[in-house]
MDTraj code that builds the backbone (N, CA, C; nanometers):
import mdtraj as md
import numpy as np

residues = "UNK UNK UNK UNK UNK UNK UNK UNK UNK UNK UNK UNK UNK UNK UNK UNK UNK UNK UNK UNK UNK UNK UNK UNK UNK UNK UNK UNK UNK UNK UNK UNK UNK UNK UNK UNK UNK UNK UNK UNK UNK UNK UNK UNK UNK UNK UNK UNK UNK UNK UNK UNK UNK UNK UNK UNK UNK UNK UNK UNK UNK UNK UNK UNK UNK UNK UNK UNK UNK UNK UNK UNK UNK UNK UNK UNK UNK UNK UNK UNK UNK UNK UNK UNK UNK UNK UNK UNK UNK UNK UNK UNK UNK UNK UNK UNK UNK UNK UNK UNK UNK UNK UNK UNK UNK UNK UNK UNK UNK UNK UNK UNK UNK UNK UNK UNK UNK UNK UNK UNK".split()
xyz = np.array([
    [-2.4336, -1.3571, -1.6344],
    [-2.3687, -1.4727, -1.6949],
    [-2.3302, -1.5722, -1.5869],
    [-2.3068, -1.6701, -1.6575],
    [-2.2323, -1.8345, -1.5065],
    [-2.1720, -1.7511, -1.4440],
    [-2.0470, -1.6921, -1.4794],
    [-1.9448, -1.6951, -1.5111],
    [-1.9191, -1.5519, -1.3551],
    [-2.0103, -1.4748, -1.4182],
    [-1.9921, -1.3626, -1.3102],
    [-2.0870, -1.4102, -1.1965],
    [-2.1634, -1.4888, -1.2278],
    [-2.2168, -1.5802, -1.1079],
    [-2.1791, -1.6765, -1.0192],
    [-2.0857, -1.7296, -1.0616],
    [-1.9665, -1.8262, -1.0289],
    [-1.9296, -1.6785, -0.8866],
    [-1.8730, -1.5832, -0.9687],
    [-1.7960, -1.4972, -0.9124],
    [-1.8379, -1.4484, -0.7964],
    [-1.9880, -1.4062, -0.8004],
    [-2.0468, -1.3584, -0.6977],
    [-2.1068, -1.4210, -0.5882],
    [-2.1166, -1.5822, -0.6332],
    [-2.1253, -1.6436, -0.5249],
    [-2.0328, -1.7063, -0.4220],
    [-1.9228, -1.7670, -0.5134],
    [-1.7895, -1.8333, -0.4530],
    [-1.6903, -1.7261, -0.4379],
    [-1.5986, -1.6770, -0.4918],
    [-1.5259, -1.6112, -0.4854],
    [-1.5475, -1.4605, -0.4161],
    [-1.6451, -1.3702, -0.4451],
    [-1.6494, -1.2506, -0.3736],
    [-1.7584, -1.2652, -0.2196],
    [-1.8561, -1.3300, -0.2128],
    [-1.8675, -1.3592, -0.0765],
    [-2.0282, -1.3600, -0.0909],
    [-2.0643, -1.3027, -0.1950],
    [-2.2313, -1.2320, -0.2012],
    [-2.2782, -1.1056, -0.2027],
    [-2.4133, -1.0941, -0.1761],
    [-2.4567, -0.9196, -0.1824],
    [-2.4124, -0.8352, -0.0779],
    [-2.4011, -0.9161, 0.0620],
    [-2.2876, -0.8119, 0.1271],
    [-2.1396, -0.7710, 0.1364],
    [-2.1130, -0.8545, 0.0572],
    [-1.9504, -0.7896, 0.0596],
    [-1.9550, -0.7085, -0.0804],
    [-2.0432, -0.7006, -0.1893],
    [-2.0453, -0.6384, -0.3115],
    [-2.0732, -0.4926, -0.2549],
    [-2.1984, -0.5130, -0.1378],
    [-2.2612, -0.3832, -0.1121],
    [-2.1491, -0.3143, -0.0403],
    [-2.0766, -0.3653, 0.0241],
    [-1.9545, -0.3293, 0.1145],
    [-1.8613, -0.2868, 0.0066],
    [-1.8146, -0.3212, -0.0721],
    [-1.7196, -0.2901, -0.1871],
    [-1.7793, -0.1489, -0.2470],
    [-1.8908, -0.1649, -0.2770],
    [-1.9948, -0.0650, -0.3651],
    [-1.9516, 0.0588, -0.2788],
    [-1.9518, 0.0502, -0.1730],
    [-1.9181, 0.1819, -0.0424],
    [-1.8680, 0.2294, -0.0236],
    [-1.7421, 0.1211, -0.0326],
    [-1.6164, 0.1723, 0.0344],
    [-1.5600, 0.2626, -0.1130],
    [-1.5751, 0.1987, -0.2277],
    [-1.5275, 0.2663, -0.3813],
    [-1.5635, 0.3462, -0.4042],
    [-1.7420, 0.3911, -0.3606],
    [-1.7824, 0.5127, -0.3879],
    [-1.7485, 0.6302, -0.2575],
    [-1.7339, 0.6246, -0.1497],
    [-1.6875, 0.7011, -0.0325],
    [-1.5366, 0.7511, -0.1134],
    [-1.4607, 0.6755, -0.1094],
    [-1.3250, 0.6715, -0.1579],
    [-1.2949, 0.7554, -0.2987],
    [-1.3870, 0.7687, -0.4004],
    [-1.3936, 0.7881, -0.5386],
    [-1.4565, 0.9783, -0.5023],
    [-1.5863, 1.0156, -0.3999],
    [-1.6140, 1.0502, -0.3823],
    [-1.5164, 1.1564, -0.2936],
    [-1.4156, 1.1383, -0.2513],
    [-1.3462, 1.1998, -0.1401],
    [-1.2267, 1.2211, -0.1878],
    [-1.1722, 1.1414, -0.3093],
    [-1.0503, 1.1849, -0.3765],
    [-1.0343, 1.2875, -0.4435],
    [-0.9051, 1.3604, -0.3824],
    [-0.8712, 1.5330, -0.4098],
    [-0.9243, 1.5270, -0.5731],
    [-0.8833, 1.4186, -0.6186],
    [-0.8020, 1.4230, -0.7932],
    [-0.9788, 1.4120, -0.8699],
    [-1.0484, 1.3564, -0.8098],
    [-1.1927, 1.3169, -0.8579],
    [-1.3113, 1.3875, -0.7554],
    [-1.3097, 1.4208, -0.6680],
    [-1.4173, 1.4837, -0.5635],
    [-1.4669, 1.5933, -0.6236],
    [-1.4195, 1.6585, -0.7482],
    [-1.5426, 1.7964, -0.8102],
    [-1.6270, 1.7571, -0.8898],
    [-1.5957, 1.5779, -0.9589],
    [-1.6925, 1.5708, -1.0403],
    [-1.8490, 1.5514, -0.9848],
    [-1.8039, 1.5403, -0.8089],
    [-1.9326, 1.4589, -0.6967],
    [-2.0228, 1.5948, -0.6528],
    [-1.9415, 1.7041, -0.6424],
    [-1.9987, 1.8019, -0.5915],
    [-2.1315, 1.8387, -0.6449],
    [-2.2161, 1.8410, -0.7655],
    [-2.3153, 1.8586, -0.7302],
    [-2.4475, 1.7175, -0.7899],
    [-2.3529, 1.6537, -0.6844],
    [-2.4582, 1.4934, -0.6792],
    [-2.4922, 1.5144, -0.5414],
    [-2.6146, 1.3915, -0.5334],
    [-2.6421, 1.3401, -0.3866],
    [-2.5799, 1.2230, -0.4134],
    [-2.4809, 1.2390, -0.2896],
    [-2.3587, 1.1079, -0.3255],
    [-2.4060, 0.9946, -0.2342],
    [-2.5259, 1.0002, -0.1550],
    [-2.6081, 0.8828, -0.0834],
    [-2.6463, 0.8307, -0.1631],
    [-2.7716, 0.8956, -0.2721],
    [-2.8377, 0.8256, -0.3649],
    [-2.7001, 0.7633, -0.5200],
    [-2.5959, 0.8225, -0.4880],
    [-2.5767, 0.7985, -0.6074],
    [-2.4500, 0.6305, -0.5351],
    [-2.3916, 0.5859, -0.4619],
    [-2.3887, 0.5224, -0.3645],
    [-2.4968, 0.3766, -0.3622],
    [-2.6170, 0.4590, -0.3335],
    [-2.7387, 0.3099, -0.3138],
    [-2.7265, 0.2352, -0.4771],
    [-2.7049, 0.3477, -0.5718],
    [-2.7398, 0.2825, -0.7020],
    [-2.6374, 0.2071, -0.7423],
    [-2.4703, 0.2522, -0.7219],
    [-2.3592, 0.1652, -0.7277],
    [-2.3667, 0.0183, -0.6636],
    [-2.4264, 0.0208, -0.5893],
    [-2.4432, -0.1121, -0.4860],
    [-2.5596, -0.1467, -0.5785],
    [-2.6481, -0.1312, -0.6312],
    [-2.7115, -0.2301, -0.7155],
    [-2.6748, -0.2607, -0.8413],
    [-2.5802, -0.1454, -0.8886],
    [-2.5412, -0.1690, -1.0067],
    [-2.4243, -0.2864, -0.9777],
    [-2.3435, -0.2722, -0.8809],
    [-2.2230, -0.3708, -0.8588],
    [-2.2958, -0.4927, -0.8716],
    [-2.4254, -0.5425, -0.7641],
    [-2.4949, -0.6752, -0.7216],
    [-2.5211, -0.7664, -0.8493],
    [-2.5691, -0.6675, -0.9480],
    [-2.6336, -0.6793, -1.0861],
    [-2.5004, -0.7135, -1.1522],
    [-2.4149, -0.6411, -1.2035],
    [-2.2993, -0.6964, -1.2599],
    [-2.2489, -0.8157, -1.1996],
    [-2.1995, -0.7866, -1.1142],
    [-2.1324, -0.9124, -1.0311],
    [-2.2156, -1.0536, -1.0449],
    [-2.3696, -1.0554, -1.1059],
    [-2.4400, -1.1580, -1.1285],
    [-2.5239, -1.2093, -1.0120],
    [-2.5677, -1.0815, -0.9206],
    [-2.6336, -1.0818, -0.7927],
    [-2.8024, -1.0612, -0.8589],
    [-2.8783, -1.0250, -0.7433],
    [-3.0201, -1.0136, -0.8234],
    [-3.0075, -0.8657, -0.9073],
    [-3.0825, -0.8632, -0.9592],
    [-3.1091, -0.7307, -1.0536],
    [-3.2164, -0.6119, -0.9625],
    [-3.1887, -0.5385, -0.9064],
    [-3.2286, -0.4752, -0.8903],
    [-3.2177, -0.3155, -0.9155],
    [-3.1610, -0.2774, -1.0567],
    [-3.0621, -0.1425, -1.0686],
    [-3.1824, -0.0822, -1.1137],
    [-3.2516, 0.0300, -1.0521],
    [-3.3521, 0.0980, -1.1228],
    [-3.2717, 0.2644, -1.1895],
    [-3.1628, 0.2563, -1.1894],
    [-3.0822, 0.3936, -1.2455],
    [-3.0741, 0.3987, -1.4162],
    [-2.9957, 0.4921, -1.4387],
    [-2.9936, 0.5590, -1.5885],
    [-2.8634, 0.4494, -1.6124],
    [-2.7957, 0.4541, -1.7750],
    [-2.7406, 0.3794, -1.8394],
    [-2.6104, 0.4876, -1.7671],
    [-2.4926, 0.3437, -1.7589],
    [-2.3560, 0.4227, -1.7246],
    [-2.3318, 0.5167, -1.8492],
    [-2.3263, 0.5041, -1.9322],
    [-2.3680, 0.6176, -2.0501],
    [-2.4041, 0.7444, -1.9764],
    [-2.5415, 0.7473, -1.9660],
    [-2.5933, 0.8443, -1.9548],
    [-2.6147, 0.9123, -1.8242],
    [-2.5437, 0.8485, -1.6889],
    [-2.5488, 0.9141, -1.5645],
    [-2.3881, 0.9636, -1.5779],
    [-2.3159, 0.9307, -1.6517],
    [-2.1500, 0.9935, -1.6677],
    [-2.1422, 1.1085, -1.7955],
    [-2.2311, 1.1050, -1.8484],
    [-2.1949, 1.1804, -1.9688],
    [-2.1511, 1.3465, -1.9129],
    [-2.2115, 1.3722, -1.8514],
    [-2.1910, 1.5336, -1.8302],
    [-2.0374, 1.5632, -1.7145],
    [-1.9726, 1.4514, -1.7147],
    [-1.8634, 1.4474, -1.6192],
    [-1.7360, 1.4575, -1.7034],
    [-1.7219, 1.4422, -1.8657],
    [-1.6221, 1.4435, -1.9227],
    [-1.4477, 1.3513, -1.8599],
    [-1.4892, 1.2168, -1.8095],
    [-1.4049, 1.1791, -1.7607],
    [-1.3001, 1.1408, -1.8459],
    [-1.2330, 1.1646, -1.8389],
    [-1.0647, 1.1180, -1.9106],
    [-1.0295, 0.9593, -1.9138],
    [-0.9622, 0.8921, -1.9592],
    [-0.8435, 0.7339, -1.9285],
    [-0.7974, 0.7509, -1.7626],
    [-0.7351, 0.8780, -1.7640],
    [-0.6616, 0.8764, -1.6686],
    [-0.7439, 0.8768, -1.5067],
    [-0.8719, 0.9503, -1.5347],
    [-0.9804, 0.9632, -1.4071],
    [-1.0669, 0.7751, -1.4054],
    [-1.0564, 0.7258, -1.5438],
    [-1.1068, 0.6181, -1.5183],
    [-0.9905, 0.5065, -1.4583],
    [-0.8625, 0.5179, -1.4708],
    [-0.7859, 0.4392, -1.4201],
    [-0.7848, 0.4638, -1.3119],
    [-0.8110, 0.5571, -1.1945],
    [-0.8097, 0.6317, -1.0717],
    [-0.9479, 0.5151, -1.0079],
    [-1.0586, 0.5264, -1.0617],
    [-1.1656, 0.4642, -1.0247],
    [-1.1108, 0.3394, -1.0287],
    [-1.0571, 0.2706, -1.1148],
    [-1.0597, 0.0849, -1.1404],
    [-0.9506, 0.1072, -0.9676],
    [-0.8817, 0.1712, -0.9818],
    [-0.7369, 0.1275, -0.8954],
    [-0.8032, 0.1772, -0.7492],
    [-0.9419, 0.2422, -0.7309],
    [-1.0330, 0.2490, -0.6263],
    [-1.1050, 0.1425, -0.6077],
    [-1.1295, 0.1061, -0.7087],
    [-1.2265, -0.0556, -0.7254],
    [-1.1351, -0.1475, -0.6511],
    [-1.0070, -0.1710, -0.6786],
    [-0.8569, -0.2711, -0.6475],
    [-0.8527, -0.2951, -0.4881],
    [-0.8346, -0.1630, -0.4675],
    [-0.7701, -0.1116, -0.3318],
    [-0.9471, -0.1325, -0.2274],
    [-1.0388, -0.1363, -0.2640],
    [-1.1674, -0.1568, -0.1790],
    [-1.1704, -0.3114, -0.1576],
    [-1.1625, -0.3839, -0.3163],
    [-1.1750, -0.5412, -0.2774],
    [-1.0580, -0.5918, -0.2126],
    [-1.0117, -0.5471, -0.2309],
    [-0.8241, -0.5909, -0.1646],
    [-0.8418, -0.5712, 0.0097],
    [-0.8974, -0.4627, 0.0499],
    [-0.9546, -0.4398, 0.1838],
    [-1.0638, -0.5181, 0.2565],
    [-1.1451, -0.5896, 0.1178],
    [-1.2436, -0.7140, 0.2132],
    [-1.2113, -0.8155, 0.1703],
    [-1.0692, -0.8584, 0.1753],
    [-1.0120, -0.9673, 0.1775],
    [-1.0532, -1.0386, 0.0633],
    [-1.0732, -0.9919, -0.0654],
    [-1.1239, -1.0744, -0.1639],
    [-0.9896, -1.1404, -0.2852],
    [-1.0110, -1.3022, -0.2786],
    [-0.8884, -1.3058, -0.3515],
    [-0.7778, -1.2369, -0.4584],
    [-0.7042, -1.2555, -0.4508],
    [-0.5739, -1.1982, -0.5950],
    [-0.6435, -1.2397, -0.7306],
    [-0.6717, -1.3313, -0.7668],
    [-0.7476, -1.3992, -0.8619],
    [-0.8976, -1.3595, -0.9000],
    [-0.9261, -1.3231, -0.7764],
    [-1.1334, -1.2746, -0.8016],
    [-1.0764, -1.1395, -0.8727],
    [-1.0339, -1.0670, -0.7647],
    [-1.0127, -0.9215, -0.7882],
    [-0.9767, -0.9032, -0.9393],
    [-0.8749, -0.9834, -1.0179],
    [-0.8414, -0.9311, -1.0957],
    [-0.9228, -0.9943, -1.2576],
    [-1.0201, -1.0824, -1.2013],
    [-1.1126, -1.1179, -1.2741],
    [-1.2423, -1.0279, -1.2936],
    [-1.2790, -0.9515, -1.1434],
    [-1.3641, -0.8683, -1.2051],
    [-1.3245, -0.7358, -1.2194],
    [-1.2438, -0.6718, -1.2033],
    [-1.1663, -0.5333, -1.2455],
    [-1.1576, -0.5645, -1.4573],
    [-1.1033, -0.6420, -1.4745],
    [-1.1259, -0.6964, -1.5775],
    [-1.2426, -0.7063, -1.6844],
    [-1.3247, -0.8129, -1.6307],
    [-1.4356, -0.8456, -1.6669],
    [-1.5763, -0.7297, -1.6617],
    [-1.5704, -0.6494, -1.5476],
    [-1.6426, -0.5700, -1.4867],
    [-1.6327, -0.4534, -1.4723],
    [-1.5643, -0.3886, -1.4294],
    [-1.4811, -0.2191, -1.4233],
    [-1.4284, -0.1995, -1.5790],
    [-1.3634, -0.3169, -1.5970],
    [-1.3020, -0.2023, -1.7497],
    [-1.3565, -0.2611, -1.8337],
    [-1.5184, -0.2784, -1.8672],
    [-1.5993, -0.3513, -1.9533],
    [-1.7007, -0.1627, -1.9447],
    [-1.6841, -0.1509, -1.8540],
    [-1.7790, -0.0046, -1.8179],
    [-1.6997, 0.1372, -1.8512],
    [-1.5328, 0.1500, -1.9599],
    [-1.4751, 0.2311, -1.9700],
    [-1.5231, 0.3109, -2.0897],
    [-1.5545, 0.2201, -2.2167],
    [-1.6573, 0.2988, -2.3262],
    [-1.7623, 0.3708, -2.3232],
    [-1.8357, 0.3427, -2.2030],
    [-1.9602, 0.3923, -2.1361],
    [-1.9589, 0.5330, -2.0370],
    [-1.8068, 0.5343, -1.9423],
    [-1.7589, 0.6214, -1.9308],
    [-1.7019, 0.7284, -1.9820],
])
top = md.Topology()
chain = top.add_chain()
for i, resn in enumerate(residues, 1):
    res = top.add_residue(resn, chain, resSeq=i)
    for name in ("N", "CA", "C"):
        top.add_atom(name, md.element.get_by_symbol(name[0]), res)
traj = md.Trajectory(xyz[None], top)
């Protein structure tokens, strides 16, 4: 959309600070006591490269996501409200770390992260 295009060009910086975000959320998401068993039997590299295209793609970057539907790469994880609020507030705390405005951030946590909670 404009709109998340707007976003990804002006406000968040482009495909490298998305891919940088994509990293730092999945390292972070991946390593948390409270969420780290659902990772254990992923390849958390490959699953990592695909977040970073899935972010680029949302965020209104090029499309390049060749992965399964957030549907259907989460289904067998039984995540809760409470494990998905853990992730958004991982999402927060990553863009907040590459200096991305008060205003972006809370436009795409919004728009973007909790647009992907039904799917979860």
């Amino acid at each position: 959309s404009s709109a998340a295009s707007d976003v990804y060009k002006r406000q968040i910086g482009g495909q490298r600070v998305i891919e940088e975000i994509a990293e730092k959320s999945s390292k972070a998401t991946q390593n948390d006591p409270r969420l780290r068993d659902f990772f254990k039997e992923t390849d958390k590299e490959h699953s990592r490269e695909l977040l970073k295209k899935w972010m680029v793609k949302a965020f209104g970057g090029p499309d390049h996501y060749d992965g399964r539907s957030m549907k259907e790469s989460h289904e067998k994880f039984q995540f809760t409200n409470e494990h998905f609020d853990m992730v958004k507030q991982i999402f927060r705390e990553s863009m907040e770390s590459c200096k991305i405005e008060q205003s972006a951030i809370d436009e795409c946590i919004e728009d973007i992260i909790e647009s992907q909670r039904s799917q979860i």
